[in-house]
C-alpha positions in Angstrom: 7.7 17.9 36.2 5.5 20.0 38.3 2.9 18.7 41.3 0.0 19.1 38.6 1.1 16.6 36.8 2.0 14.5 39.3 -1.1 14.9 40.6 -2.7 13.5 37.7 -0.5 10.7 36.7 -0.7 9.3 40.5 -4.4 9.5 40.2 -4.4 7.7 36.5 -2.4 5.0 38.2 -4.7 4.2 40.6 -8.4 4.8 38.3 -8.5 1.1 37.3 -7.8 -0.2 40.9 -10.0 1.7 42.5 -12.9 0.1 39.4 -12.1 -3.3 40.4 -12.6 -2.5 44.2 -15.3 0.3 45.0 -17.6 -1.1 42.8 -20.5 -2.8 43.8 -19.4 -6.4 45.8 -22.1 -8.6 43.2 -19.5 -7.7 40.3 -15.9 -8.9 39.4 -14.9 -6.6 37.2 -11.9 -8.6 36.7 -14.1 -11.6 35.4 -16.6 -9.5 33.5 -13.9 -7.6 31.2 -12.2 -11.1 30.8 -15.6 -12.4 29.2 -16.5 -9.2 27.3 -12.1 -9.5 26.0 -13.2 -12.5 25.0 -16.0 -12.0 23.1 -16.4 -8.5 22.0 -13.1 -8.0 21.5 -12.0 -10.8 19.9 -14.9 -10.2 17.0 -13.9 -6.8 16.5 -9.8 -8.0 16.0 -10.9 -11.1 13.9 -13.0 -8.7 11.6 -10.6 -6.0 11.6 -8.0 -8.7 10.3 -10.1 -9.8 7.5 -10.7 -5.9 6.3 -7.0 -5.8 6.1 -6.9 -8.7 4.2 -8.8 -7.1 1.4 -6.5 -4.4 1.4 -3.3 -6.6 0.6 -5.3 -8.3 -1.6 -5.3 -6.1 -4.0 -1.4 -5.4 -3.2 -0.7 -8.8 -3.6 -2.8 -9.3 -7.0 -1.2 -6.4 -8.8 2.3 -8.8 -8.5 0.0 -12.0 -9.3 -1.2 -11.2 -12.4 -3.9 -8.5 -12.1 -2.2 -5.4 -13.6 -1.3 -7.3 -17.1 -4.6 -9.1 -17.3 -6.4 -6.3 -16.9 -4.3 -3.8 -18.5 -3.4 -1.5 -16.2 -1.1 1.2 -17.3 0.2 4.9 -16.0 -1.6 5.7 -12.6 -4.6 3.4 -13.4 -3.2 0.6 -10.3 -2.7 3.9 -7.8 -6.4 4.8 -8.8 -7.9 1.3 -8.2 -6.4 1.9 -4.1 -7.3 5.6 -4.1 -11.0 4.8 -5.2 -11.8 2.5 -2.6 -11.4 5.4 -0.4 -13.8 7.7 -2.0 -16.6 5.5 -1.1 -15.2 4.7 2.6 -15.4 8.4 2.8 -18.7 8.7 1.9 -19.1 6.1 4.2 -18.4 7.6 6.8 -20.2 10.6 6.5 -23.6 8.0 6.9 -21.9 5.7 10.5 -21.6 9.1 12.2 -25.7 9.0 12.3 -26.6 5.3 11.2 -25.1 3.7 14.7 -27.5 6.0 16.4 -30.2 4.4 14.6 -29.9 0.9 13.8 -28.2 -2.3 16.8 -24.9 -2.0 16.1 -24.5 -5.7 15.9 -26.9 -6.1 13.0 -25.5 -3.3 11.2 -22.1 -4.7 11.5 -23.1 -8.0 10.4 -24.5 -6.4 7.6 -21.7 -4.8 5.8 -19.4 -7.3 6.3 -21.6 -9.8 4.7 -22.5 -7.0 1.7 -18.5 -6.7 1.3 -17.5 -10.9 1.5 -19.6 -10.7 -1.4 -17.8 -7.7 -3.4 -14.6 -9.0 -2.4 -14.9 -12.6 -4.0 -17.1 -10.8 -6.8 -13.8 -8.7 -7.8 -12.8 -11.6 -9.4 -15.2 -11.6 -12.2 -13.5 -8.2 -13.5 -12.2 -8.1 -16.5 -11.6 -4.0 -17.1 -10.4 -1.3 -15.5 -14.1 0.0 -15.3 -15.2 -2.9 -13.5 -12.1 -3.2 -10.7 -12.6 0.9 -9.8 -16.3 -0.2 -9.4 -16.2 -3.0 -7.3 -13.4 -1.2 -4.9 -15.4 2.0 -4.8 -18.4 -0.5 -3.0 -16.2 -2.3 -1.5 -14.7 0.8 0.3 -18.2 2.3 0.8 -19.2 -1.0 3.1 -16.2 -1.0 4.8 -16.5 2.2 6.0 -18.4 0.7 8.8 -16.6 -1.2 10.7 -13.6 1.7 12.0 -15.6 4.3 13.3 -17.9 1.9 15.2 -15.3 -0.2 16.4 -13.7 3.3 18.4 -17.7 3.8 19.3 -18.0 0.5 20.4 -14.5 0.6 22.7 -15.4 3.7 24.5 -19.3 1.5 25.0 -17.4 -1.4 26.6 -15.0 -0.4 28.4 -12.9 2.2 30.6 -11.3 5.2 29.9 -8.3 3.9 31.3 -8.6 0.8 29.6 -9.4 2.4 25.8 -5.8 1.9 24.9 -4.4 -1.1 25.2 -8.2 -3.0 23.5 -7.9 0.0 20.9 -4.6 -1.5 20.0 -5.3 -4.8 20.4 -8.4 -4.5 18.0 -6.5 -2.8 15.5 -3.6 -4.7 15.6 -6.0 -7.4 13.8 -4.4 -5.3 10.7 -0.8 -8.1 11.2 -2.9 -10.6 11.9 -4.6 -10.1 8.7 -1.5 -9.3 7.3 0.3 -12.7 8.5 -2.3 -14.6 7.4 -2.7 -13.1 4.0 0.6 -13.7 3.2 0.1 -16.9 4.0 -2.5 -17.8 1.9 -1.0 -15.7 -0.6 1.7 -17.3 -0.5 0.1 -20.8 -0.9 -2.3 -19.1 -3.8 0.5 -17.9 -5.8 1.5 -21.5 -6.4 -1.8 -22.4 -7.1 -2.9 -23.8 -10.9 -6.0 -24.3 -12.2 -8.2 -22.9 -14.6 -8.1 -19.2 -12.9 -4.9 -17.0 -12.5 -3.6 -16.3 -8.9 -5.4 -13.5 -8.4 -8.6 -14.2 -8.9 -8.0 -17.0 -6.3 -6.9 -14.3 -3.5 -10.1 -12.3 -3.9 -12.6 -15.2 -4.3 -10.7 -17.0 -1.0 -10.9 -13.8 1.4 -14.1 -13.0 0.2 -15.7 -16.6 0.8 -13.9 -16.2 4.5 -15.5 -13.1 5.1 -18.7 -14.4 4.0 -19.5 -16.7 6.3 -17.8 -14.5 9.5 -20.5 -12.7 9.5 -22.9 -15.3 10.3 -20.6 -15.3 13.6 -21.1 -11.3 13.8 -25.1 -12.0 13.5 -24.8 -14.6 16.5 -22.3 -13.6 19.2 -21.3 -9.7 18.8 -24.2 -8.0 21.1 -25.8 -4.7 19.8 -25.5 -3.4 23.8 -23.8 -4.8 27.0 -27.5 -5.0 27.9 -28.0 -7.3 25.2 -25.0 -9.8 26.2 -25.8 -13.0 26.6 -22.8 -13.6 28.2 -22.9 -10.9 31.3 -25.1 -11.6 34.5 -28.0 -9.5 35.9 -25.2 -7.9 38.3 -23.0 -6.8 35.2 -25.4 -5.0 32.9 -26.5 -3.3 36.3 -22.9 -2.4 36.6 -22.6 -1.0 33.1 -25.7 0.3 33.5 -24.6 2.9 36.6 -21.0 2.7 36.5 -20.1 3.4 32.7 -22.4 5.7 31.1 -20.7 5.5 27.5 -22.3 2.1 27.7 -25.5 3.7 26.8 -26.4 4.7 23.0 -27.9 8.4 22.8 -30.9 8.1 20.1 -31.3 11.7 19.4 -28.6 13.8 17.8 -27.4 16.7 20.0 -26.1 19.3 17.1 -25.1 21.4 20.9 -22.7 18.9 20.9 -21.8 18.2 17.4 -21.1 22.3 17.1 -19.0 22.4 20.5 -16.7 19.7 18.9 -15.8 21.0 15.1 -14.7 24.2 16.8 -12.5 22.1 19.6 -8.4 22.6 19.1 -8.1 19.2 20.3 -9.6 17.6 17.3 -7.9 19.3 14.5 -4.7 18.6 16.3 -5.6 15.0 16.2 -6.7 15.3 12.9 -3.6 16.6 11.5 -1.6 13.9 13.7 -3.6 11.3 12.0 -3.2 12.6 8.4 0.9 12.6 9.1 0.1 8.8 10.3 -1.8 7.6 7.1 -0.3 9.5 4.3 2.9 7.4 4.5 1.0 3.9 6.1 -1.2 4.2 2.6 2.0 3.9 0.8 3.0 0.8 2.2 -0.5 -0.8 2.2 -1.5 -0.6 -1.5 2.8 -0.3 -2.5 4.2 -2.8 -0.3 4.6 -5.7 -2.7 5.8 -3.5 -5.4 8.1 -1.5 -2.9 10.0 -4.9 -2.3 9.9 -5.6 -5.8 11.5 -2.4 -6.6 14.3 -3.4 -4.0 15.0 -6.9 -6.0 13.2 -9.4 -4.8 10.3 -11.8 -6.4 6.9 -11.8 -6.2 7.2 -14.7 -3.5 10.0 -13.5 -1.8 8.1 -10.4 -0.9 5.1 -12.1 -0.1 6.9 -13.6 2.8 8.8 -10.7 4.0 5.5 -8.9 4.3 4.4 -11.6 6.3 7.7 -11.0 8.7 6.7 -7.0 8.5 3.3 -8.3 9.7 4.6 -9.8 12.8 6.9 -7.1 13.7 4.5 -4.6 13.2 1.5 -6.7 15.0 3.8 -6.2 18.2 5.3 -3.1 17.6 0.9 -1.9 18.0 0.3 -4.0 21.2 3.9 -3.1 23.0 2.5 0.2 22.5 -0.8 0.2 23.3 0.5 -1.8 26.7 2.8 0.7 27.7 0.2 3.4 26.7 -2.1 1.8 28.8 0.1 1.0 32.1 2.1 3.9 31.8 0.2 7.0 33.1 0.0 9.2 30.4 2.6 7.7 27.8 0.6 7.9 25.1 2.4 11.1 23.1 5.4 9.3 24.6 4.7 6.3 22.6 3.9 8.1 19.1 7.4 10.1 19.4 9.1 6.6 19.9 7.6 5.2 16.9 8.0 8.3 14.8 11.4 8.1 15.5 11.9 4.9 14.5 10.0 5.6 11.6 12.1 8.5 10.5 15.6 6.3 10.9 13.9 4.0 8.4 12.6 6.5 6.2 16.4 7.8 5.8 17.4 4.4 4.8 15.1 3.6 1.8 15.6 7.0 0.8 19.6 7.5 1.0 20.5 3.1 1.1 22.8 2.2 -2.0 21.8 -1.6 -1.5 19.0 -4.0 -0.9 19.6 -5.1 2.6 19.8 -1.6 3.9 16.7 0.2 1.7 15.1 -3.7 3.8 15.9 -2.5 6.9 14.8 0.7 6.6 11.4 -0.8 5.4 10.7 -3.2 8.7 11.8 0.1 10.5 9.2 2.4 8.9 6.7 -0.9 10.0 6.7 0.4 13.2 4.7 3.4 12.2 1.3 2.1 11.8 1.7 1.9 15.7 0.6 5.5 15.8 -3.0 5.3 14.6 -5.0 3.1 17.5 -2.9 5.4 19.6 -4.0 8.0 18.7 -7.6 6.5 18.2 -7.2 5.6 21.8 -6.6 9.3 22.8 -10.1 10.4 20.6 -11.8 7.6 22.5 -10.4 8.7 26.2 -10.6 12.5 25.3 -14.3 13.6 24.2 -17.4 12.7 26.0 -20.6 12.2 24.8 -22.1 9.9 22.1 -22.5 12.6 19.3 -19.3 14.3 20.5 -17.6 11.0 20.2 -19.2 10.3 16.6 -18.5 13.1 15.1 -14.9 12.6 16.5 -14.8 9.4 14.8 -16.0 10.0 11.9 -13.7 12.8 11.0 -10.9 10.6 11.9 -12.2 8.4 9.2 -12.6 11.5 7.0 -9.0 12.0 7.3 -8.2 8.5 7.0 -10.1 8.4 3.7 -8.6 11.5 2.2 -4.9 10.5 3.1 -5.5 7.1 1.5 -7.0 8.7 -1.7 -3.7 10.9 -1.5 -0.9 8.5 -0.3 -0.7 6.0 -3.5 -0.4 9.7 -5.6 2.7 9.9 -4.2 4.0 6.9 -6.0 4.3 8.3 -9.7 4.7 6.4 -12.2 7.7 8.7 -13.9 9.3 7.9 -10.4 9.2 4.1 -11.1 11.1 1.6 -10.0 12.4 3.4 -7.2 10.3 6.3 -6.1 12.5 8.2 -4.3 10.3 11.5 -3.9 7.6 9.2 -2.4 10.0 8.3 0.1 10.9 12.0 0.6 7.4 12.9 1.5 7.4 9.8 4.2 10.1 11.5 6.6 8.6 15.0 6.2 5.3 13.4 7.7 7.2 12.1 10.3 9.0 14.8 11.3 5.8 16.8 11.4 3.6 14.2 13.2 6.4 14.4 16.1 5.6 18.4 16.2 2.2 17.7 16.7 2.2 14.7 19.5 4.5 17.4 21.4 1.7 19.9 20.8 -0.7 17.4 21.9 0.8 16.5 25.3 1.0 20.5 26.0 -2.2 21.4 25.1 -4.1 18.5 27.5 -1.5 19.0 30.3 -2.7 22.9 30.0 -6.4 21.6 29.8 -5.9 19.1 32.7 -4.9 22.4 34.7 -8.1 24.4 33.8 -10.4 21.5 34.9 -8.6 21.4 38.3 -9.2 24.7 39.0 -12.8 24.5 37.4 -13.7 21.7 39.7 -13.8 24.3 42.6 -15.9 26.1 41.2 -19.6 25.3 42.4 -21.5 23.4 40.1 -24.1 26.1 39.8 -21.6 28.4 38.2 -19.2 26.0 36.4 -22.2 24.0 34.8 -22.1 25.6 31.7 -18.1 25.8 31.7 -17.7 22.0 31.7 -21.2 21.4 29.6 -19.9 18.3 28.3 -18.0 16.7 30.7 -17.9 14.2 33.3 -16.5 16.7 36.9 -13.9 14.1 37.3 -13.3 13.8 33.5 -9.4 14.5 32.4 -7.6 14.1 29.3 -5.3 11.2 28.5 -2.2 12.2 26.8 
């Protein structure tokens, strides 16, 4: 390792420290990031949970009764997960510019409440037709809540800390995941005069319903606007973190300088190598396990054991990310890894318990994404840099989620194997590119040490968009 880098790991190490006690004396930092943890960010993981909820709803349904009632044959079930993503991709192409203009609190409140509604309104299907159309809505409201949650971790809190409350936020995924298997579980018993699944959408939808009214009350459009932090903390936000603030205008300077960065696309292609096989197991998962042998309860419980393995498997990661100076390429390559042992099993196992274990291994995978969401929210400064950013991550995200159910063909059924096939050549390839990522910002880090003895007056336009003391986290 050369002195460069140790140059900028020893002064990563020492960021937060010198946050917590440099700052003004009226502020405890400490304190206030406890209380904004506690609120903020225990909104955005409870409401990231229930989104995920509605995504294994659907998984869980098609083994509960929705495919035969509704009469779902060839690709139709891959095209009722693939759909949703069309309108979370259009979606997304609004955020980018609608968090600029409406409180971010409101707006929030608003979709979640739109899509508690759709959700429990999924039940009334009775077609083909209607199911595509209520997840194409569904995915077109919940487009909102991803891209804003990055936007609002870079508003709230430190570069160094981006990581670890990325992962912790997005880790809401398991939680949603334990707890809809769960409920599932408990539904798929139930009688009455509805099947099972119409139970599962009409119970997470009701749930997200009334969270919302919680979003409306506690989740603050601005750390100016929080209740919860004194005089002495918004003044500290204020000065000391100037992502805190929301731009109004849109700076298309800005918006230009990022398309044409190298740093996005190679996130970009990093998080399409991420999703592609993570979509699988999303709108699959149930029938995966099915396909291995083992009932429709059965699997509903092992997901919820995937759940917990995979909730820590996201905030081990995020930790060490966030601890370790500039782990955070380190991380992905351990979870790709891991990934890739389990990929070989499902594709090459003879029996049940090995094709298992080489499904909770390919759980750790879904680590990657708030890692690297983390790294787009630590690496690009400025609010239309950053949207744009996020966006296109979500862009991505869409697209590989429209793509990733494809994979599962029907002719392939029951065992899919050239779905599998297409889950360790991701792999493999998202390892190339976190290697390419930790060169090209170590390389970048080096140019902004030398650019930061330049005199302002004639490295101003060089470093247009950046903070002088701004370097990349890789």
């Amino acid at each position: 390792m050369d002195s460069d880098e140790k140059d900028v790991k020893t002064s990563s190490q020492n960021d937060e420290d010198i946050k917590t006690c440099e700052v003004s004396p009226l502020v405890d930092t400490k304190r206030m990031f406890r209380k904004v943890d506690i609120v903020v960010l225990m909104i955005m993981l409870v409401t990231y949970a229930l989104q995920f909820t509605d995504k294994l709803a659907l998984s869980s349904a098609a083994v509960f009764g929705l495919r035969t009632e509704l009469k779902l044959v060839g690709q139709d079930y891959s095209w009722t997960s693939s759909v949703f993503y069309f309108g979370y991709m259009l979606g997304n192409f609004l955020v980018a510019k609608l968090i600029h203009v409406f409180p971010i609190g409101k707006f929030i409140f608003f979709t979640v409440c739109a899509w508690g509604i759709t959700l429990a309104c999924t039940a009334a299907c009775t077609n083909y037709a209607g199911l595509i159309t209520a997840r194409f809505f569904l995915g077109l409201l919940e487009s909102a809540v991803s891209p804003t949650f990055v936007f609002m971790t870079t508003m709230w809190y430190t570069q160094e800390q981006r990581a670890f409350r990325g992962s912790v936020w997005f880790a809401g995924n398991d939680v949603g995941g334990v707890f809809s298997a769960l409920v599932c579980f408990g539904l798929g018993h139930a009688g009455g005069a509805l099947l099972p699944w119409k139970y599962i959408f009409i119970t997470f939808g009701c749930l997200t319903f009334l969270w919302s009214f919680v979003i409306l009350f506690f989740l603050p459009d601005t750390p100016q606007r929080a209740t919860f932090l004194t005089a002495d903390e918004k003044q500290f936000y204020r000065e000391e973190m100037k992502a805190s603030d929301v731009e109004k205008e849109w700076d298309w300077d800005q918006a230009k300088s990022c398309v044409f960065d190298l740093n996005l696309w190679l996130i970009l292609l990093s998080t399409a190598m991420s999703i592609l096989p993570n979509s699988g197991v999303i709108s699959y998962g149930y029938i995966i396990l099915d396909s291995f042998g083992f009932t429709s309860i059965q699997s509903t419980l092992i997901n919820l054991a995937l759940s917990v393995l995979t909730f820590f498997c996201i905030t081990i990661s995020g930790y060490f990310a966030s601890r370790l100076p500039n782990a955070r390429c380190y991380m992905v390559l351990v979870c790709v890894a891991i990934s890739i042992v389990g990929g070989c099993l499902i594709y090459k196992g003879n029996s049940k318990g090995v094709k298992l274990l080489g499904y909770f291994l390919v759980d750790a995978q879904p680590a990657i994404t708030p890692l690297l969401l983390g790294m787009a929210a630590s690496n690009f400064q400025g609010n239309t840099r950053r949207s744009v950013v996020n966006s296109s991550i979500f862009v991505v995200y869409c697209a590989c989620n429209i793509a990733g159910p494809q994979l599962f063909q029907s002719t392939d059924a029951p065992h899919y194997p050239h779905a599998f096939l297409a889950w360790i050549i991701c792999y493999c390839l998202n390892a190339v590119f976190a290697v390419a990522m930790r060169f090209r910002w170590i390389q970048c880090n080096k140019k902004l040490e030398k650019l930061s003895q330049i005199p302002e007056t004639d490295g101003k336009e060089v470093i247009e968009f950046l903070d002088p003391t701004f370097r990349y986290k890789y």
